[in-house]
C-alpha positions, 0 to 999 in steps of 0.5 A: 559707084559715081560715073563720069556721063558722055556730056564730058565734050565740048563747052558741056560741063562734065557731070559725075552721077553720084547715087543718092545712097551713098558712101565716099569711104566705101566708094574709094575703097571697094572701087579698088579691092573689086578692080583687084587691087588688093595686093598693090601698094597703097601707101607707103610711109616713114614706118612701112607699107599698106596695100589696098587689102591691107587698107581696107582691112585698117578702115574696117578696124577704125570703124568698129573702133569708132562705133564700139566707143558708142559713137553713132552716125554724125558725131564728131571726132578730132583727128590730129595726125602726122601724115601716114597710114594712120590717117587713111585709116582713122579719116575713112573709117569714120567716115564708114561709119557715118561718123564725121571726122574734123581733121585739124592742123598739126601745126597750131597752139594749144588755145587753137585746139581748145577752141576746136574741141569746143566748137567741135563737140568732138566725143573723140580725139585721135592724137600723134604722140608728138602733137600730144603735148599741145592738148594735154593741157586743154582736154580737161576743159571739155566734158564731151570729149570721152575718148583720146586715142593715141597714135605712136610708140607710147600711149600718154597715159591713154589709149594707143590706136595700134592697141584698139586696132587690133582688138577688133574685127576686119570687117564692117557693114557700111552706114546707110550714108546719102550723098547729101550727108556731112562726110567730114569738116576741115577748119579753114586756115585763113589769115585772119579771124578765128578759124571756121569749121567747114562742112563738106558732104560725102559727093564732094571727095569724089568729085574733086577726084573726077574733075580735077584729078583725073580731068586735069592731072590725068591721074591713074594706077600707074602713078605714084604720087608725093604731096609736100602739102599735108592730108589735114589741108584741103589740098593735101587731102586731094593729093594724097588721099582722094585722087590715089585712091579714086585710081588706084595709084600708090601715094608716099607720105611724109610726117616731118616738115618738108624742107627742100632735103626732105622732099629731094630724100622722096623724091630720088628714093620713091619715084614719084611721078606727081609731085604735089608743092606749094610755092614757099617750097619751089622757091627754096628747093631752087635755091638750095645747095643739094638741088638734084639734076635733070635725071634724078626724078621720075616726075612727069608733072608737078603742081602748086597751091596755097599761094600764088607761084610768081613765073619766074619759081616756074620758068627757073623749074622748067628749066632745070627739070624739063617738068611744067608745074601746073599752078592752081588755085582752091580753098577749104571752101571748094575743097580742092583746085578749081582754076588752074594751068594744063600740061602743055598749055602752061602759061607762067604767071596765070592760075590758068582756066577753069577747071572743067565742072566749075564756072568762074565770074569776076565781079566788081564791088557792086556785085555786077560782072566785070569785062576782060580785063578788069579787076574783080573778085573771083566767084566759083561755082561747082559741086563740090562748095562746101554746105556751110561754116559750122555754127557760124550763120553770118560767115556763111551768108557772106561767102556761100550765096546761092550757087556762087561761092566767094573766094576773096582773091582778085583776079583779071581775066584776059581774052583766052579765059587765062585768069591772073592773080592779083592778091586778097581782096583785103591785100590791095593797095590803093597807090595815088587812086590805082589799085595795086597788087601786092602780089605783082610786085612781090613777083618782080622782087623774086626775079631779082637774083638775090631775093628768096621770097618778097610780101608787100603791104600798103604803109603810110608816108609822111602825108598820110598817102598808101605806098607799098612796103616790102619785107624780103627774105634773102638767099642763103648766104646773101647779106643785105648791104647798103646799095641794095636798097635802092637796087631792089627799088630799080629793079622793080621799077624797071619790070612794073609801072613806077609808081608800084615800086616799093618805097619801103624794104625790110630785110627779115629772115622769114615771113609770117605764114599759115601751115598751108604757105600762105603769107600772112600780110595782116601781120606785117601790116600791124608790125609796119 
């Protein structure tokens, strides 16, 4: 089993041993039935609830499902799941079996999939009965794809993972896995381009669970958790599956959208004492007609991903709840947070510090680091980088370079080694020779009473000069009306430098966004 060394003190990097025979599925279950935990609550969903020894017994299952289908150690299958016990189940029992499980959005279109499937070359899909609809007309197109298992009440005319469940053995001898192996891909949600097939190795679970989990979070048996983010999003998958299981702690899962409602339901019923967001959602649980009061949670930390939170969404939380929200920053790329704020040393309006285990640069166009300061992009290097973008040499040659791997985020740095967010590389502004963050001024836009949510992009004037444009969404219940045009410019042109105000509002009634929250800008660029 991994161990955390004695170099955890100091400047020293921590360093998890992890053995060179090695089996992540195997690791984050056997830790918790050997520390006998097999009678606590492992997961609890919309459905009912799996104990450790229960859950052990499902991974078991999914295994000999999996191989008793004739698939051998490193094919491929699609999981499209809805979050609940199903995906534990299926996710690590592949990975059991040595099998390597690709776990994609529920939210995408049918061509999305097609492509998948194809780039895939899964043998085997794994389907919610909901989300069959969207590959029932695509599944024909690929000979390679032999088996479609359905989770849910009715089958689709295939086969129904309760049924295949129960026709097999609880028990599975564990595939002779290395730490080096591919363990599982997730497909990057960028907001642009086709998406990539990212390819993770078996260390790299229990790494983010050793590193931030517990190094930053604090995470343990005692805790409950509840992520807003789904398990297919790298940062979901942390959240409710690797860093609970890493402990020992007890994780409630949500299949439907996580509306403010939702998330109160769990979060007043359930518990919960981790509360895993992303800004989109802080923003509109704050602005929300049926926000609890102070004592009716039980948290004792909140953390947001995804996007940037602008500090007003985390100084108006903080208030209301007496909890810090311990913003963050990862990607599909390093699989989970590699820069974020601590409890306690919570500074609003920053992504925080390095997370222990990861190093951080800022470097300048000519590829040389930059001063405190100074605008840069944000490289990462830590244990957990990905091995590559499947069947995609150029991409990765471009983001994966030697140890470092590239973000694509801007960033500052100040004194302290706090870092500020300034927005995607392909996202700033050059407004007359000074580069602009979007991200700063959609901030400022946010303190004002009215706005719910703000995206700036670069637009052009009647000179053929860049200026920023901003579409905003309003508060439930407010209309635009014909001062507040201008009111929104003074505003932002009292918070920030005059010439970053944008010269340019369109009122809309929701942004462009991925399935993980982040805004997707190169849309409302091509609609400007």
């Amino acid at each position: 089993m991994p161990q955390l060394s004695s170099a955890d003190h100091g400047h020293v990097p921590p360093i998890v041993n992890i053995p060179r025979d090695y089996n992540a599925a195997h690791d984050l279950i056997e830790r918790n039935i050997g520390a006998g935990r097999g009678g606590k609550l492992a997961y609890i969903d919309d459905r009912g609830q799996c104990t450790y020894a229960q859950l052990a017994e499902r991974v078991n299952k999914a295994a000999n499902m999996l191989t008793g289908m004739g698939l051998k150690q490193e094919d491929r299958i699609l999981v499209c799941l809805l979050d609940s016990i199903d995906f534990p189940t299926v996710f690590l029992g592949a990975i059991k079996a040595g099998i390597v499980p690709v776990a994609v959005n529920t939210l995408l279109t049918s061509n999305d999939y097609d492509y998948m499937l194809g780039d895939s070359r899964a043998q085997v899909l794994v389907v919610s009965e909901a989300l069959w609809p969207s590959f029932a007309p695509v599944v024909s197109k690929h000979p390679r794809l032999k088996h479609i298992v359905v989770s849910g009440e009715s089958d689709c005319g295939h086969q129904r993972l309760v049924n295949l469940l129960g026709k097999v053995g609880g028990e599975f001898e564990t595939a002779p896995t290395t730490a080096d192996d591919p363990c599982f891909w997730l497909y990057s949600s960028g907001s642009t381009g086709a998406p990539k097939g990212t390819v993770h190795l078996h260390s790299h679970l229990i790494q983010t669970a050793e590193l931030y989990g517990k190094g930053v979070l604090g995470i343990s048996e005692s805790d409950v958790v509840f992520s807003a983010a789904k398990l297919f999003f790298a940062y979901g998958l942390g959240n409710g599956l690797t860093f609970p299981l890493s402990v020992g702690a007890t994780t409630v899962l949500m299949a439907e959208r996580p509306t403010p409602g939702a998330a109160f339901a769990r979060l007043k019923q359930h518990k919960p004492t981790i509360f895993y967001g992303v800004p989109t959602l802080y923003a509109a649980m704050l602005a929300s007609p049926e926000l609890p009061q102070r004592g009716d949670f039980k948290l004792r930390v909140c953390t947001s991903a995804g996007e940037a939170l602008p500090a007003d969404i985390g100084k108006r939380w903080t208030e209301r709840f007496g909890i810090e929200i311990l913003d963050g920053i990862g990607s599909t790329e390093m699989l989970h947070i590699f820069l974020s704020n601590r409890a306690g040393e919570v500074r609003y309006g920053t992504t925080g510090k390095a997370v222990p285990g990861y190093h951080l640069r800022l470097v300048n166009e000519a590829g040389n680091e930059v001063a405190a300061g100074e605008l840069g992009e944000l490289q990462i290097s830590g244990p957990t980088s990905a091995l590559m973008y499947w069947n995609n040499r150029a991409k990765t040659k471009d983001t994966f370079q030697g140890p470092w791997t590239r973000s694509g985020d801007k960033y500052v740095v100040d004194s302290d080694g706090y870092y500020t967010y300034s927005g995607r590389s392909d996202d700033m502004l050059k407004v007359s020779g000074i580069y602009v963050s979007p991200f700063e001024v959609e901030a400022a836009l946010m303190t004002h009473e009215a706005v719910l949510e703000a995206a700036v992009v670069a637009n052009t004037d009647d000179d053929g000069l860049i200026k920023p444009k901003a579409y905003v969404v309003l508060k439930p219940g407010i209309k635009p009306h014909d001062g507040m045009y201008e009111e929104l410019k003074q505003h932002v042109k009292n918070k920030l430098a005059p010439y970053k105000y944008p010269r340019w509002i369109e009122f809309v009634q929701e942004l462009p966004k991925t399935a993980t929250g982040k805004i997707q800008r190169f849309k409302l660029r091509k609609a400007g």
